[in-house]
C-alpha positions in Angstrom: 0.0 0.0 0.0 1.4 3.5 -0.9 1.1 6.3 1.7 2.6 9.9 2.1 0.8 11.2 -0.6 2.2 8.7 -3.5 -0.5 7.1 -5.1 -0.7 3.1 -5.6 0.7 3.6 -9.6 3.9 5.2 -7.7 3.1 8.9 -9.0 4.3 11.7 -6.2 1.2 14.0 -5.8 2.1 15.8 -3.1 -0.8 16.9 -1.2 -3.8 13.9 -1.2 -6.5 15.6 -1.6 -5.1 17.1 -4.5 -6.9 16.9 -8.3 -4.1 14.8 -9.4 -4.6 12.4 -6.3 -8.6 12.8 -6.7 -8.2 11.6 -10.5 -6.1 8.7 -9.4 -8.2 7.7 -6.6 -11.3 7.5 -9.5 -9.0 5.7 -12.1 -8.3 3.1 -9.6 -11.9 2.4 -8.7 -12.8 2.5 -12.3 -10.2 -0.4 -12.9 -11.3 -2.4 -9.7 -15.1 -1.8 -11.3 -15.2 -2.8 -14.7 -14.3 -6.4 -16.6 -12.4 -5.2 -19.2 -10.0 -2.7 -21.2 -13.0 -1.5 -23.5 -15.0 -0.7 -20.6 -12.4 0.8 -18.6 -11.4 3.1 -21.1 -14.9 4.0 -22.0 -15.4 5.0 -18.5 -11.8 6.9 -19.1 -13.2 8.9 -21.3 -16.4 10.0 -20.0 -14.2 11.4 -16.9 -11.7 13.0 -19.7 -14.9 14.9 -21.4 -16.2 16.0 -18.0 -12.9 17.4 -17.0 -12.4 19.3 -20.4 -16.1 20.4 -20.4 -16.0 22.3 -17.0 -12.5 23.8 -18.0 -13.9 24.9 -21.3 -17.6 25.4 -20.3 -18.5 23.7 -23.6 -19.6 20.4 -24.4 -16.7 18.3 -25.1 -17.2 15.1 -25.9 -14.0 12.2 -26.3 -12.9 8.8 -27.7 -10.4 6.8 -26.9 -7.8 5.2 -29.9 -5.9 2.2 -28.8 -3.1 0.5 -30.2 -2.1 -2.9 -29.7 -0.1 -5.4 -31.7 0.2 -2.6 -34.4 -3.5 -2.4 -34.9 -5.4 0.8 -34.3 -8.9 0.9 -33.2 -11.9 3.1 -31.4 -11.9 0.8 -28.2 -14.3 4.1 -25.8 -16.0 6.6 -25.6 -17.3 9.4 -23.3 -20.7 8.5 -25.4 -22.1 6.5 -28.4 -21.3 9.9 -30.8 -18.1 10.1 -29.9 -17.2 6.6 -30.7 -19.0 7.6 -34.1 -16.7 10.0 -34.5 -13.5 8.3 -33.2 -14.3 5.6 -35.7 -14.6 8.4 -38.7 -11.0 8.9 -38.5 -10.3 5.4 -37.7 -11.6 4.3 -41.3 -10.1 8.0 -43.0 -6.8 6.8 -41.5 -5.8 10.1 -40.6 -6.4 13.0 -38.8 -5.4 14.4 -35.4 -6.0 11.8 -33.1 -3.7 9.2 -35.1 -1.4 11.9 -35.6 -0.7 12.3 -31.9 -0.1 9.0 -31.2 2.6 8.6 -33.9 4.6 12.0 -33.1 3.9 11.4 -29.0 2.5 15.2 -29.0 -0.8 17.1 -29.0 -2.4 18.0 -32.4 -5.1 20.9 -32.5 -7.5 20.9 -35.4 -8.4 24.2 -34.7 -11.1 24.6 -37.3 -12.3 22.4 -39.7 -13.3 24.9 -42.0 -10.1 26.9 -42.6 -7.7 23.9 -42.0 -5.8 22.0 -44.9 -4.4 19.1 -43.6 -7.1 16.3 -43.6 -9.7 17.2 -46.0 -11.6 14.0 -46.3 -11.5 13.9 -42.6 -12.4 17.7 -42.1 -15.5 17.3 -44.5 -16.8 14.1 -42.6 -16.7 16.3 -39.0 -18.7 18.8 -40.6 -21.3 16.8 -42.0 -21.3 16.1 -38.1 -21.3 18.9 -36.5 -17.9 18.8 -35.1 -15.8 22.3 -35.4 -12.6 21.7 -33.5 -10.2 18.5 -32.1 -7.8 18.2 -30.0 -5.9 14.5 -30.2 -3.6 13.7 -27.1 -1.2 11.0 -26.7 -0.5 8.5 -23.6 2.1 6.2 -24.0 1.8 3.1 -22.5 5.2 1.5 -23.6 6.8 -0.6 -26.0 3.6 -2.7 -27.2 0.9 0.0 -26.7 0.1 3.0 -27.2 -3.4 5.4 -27.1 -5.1 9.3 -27.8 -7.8 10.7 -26.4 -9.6 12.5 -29.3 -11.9 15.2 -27.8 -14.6 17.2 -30.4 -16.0 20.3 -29.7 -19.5 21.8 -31.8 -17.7 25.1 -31.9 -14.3 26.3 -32.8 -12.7 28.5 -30.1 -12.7 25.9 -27.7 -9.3 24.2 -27.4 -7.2 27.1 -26.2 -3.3 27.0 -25.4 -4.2 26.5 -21.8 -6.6 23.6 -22.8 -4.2 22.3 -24.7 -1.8 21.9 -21.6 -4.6 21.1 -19.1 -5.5 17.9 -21.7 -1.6 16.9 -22.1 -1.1 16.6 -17.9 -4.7 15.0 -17.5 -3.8 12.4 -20.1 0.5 12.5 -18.3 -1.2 12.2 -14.7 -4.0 9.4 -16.0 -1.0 7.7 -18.0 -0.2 4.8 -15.3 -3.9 3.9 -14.0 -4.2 3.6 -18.5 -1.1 1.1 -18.8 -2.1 -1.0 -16.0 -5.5 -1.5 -17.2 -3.9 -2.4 -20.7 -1.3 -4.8 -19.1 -4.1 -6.4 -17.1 -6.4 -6.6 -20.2 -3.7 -7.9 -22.3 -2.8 -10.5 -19.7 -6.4 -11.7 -19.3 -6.9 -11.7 -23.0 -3.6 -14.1 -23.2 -4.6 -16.1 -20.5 -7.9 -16.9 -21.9 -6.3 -17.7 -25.5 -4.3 -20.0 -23.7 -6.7 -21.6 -21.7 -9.1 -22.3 -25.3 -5.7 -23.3 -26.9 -5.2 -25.7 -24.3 -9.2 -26.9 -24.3 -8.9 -27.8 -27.7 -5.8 -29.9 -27.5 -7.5 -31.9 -24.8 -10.4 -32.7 -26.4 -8.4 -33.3 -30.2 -6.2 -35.6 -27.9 -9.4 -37.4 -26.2 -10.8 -38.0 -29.5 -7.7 -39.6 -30.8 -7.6 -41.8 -28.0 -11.4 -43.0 -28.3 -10.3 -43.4 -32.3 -7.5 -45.6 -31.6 -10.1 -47.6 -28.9 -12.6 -48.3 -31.5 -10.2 -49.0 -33.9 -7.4 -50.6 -32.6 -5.3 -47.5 -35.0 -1.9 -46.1 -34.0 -2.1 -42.3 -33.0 -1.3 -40.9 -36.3 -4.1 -43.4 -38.3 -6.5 -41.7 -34.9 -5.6 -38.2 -36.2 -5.6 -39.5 -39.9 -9.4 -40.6 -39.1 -10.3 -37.3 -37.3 -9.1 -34.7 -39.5 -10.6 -36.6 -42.8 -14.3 -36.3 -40.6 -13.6 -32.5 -40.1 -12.9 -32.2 -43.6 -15.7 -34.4 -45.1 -17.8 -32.1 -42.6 -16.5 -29.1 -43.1 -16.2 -28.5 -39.3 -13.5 -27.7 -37.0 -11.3 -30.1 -35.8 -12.4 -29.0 -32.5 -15.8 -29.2 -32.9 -15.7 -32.9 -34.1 -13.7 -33.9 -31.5 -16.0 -32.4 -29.0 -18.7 -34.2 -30.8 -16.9 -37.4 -30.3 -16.2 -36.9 -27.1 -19.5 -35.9 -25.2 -21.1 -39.1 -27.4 -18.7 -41.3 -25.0 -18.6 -39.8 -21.6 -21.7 -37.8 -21.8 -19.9 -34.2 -20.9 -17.2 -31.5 -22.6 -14.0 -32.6 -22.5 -11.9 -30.7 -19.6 -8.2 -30.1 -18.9 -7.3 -31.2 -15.5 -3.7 -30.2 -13.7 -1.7 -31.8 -11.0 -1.5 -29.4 -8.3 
């Protein structure tokens, strides 16, 4: 447990019941209180849009862009139109939000109107609405990386000061973010693993039933079993399942010596 003003993420904050401890303190609970990255980050970004909106006294509404494993994707948002949006530049493949996360710096679209740099992208946010963005980057290390990408109706609204306030929100929220990714990630591998290892055990279970039936060596088993998923057109899996539950009545399970 950390105490003297350091937060659990190892972040010196000085004074506890300072904002930067108070937005810790929420991360925290948000990661204890949802079951998985998607939904912690949406939840991320509904307390990003509430902090810019009272600094701005505007609506601000943001999405969240992760990347993971070199793919880029839309992953929250502070609400369903802002995931729309997100996923406008998502499928444009450019704009400011993608932009930030590949120089590791915040990128104003200032106004859509009068800007040259995205076109396609600019025309889209109109059609919508949307006046002004402001993409900022957390980086979450080697692996990962993510920008918050907060649209405003008006232009007017991302000043230099907002600019910086964004940048140490995203800085201070940059730890409670990686852990939740790591954690994700991990759980995500984990449960790979675990189906991996499901499917094995009921591939190898049917094997063994094959070579029962049919007095066969292993590789005549496998032989049999893959030339049923084929003639099927069904997973190797699923036939071996099949197989399976016809014999013992249940799913095959994977069992370890503890």
């Amino acid at each position: 447990m950390a105490t003297c003003g350091h937060c659990a993420f190892g972040l010196d904050l000085g004074m506890t019941n300072s904002p930067d401890h108070e937005l810790i303190l929420e991360l925290q609970d948000l990661i204890i209180g949802t079951g998985s990255v998607a939904d912690f980050l949406g939840g991320f970004a509904i307390i990003a849009a509430a902090a810019l909106s009272r600094s701005t006294g505007a609506t601000v509404e943001c999405g969240v862009t992760l990347k993971r494993f070199k793919k880029t994707a839309t992953v929250g948002g502070s609400t369903e139109r802002a995931i729309h949006l997100d996923r406008i530049e998502q499928a444009v493949g450019e704009g400011p939000c993608l932009t930030a996360m590949r120089t590791a710096a915040p990128v104003l679209l200032a106004d859509v109107r009068t800007d040259t740099r995205w076109p396609t992208y600019q025309k889209r946010l109109i059609e919508e609405g949307i006046h002004s963005v402001l993409g900022v980057p957390l980086e979450l290390g080697e692996t990962a990386a993510a920008a918050l990408n907060f649209f405003a109706p008006a232009t007017g609204v991302f000043t230099e000061d907002t600019v910086h306030e964004a940048a140490r929100f995203a800085d201070v929220a940059r730890s409670a973010v990686r852990l939740a990714v790591r954690v994700g990630t991990a759980e995500s591998a984990a449960d790979d693993l675990s189906a991996a290892m499901m499917s094995r055990t009921a591939i190898n279970l049917a094997g063994g039933i094959i070579m029962a039936q049919n007095r066969c060596s292993q590789a005549e088993a496998m032989a049999i079993l893959m030339k049923v998923s084929s003639h099927r057109n069904q997973k190797l899996r699923d036939v071996a399942d099949e197989i399976v539950r016809k014999v013992s009545g249940g799913e095959a399970t994977t069992y370890f010596d503890l």
